[in-house]
N, C-alpha and C positions, 0 to 999 in steps of 0.2 A: 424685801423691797419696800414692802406699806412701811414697816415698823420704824425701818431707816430715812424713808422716802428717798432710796436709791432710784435712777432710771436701770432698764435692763443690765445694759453694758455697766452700770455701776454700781451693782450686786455682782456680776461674773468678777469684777475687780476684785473685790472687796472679797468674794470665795477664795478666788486666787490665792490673796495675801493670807487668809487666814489658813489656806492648805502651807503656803510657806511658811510664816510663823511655827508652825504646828511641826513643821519637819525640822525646823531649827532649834526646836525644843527639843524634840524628840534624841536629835543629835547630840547637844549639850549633857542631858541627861544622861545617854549612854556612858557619855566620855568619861562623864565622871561616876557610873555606875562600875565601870570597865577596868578602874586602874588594879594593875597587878597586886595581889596579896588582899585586897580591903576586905571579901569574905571568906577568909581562909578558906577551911575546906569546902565551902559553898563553889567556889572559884566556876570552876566547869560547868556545875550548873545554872549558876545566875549568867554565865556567859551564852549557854546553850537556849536558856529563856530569849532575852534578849536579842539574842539571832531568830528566834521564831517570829519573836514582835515585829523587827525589823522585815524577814521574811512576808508574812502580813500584809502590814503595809505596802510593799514595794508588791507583791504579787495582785493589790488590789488597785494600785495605779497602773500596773501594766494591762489589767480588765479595763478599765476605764476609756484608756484610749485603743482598745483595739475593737471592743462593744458597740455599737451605735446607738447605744442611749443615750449618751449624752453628747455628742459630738457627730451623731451621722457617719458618714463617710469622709469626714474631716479629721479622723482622730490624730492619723501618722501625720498630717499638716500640724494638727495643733501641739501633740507629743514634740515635732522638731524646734519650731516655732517659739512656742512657748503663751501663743496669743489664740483666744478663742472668741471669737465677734458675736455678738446678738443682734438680728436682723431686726428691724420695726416694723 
């Protein structure tokens, strides 16, 4: 927030976007980590890596909103949602 001189609400944006960003890279890169044949015998396991990472990830946003560290008793609101408010 200092560093940007965001208000509240305009750092949770701004986390927001870079959680998206970050998943759409994330996806991109699979896709083309993913294509059929490109590590030959590797194949299985750069797909089995991959699927951990992804695992990961996704197991760590589903703590996220079900935790109330960061979200209270608001997470399955903000999980459906998509929006998370900072009060003043």
């Amino acid at each position: 927030m200092a560093e940007r001189r965001f208000t509240p609400q305009g750092a949770v944006h701004f986390a927001g976007n870079l959680v998206k960003d970050t998943v759409a890279n994330f996806q991109q890169n699979e896709a083309a980590l993913l294509v059929p044949g490109a590590f030959g015998d590797w194949d299985a396991e750069v797909r089995a890596y991959v699927r951990g990472l992804r695992d990961c990830v996704v197991g760590t946003l589903h703590w996220i909103y079900e935790t109330d560290r960061y979200f209270g008793d608001l997470g399955e609101d903000v999980r459906s949602s998509g929006w998370a408010f900072v009060g003043s």
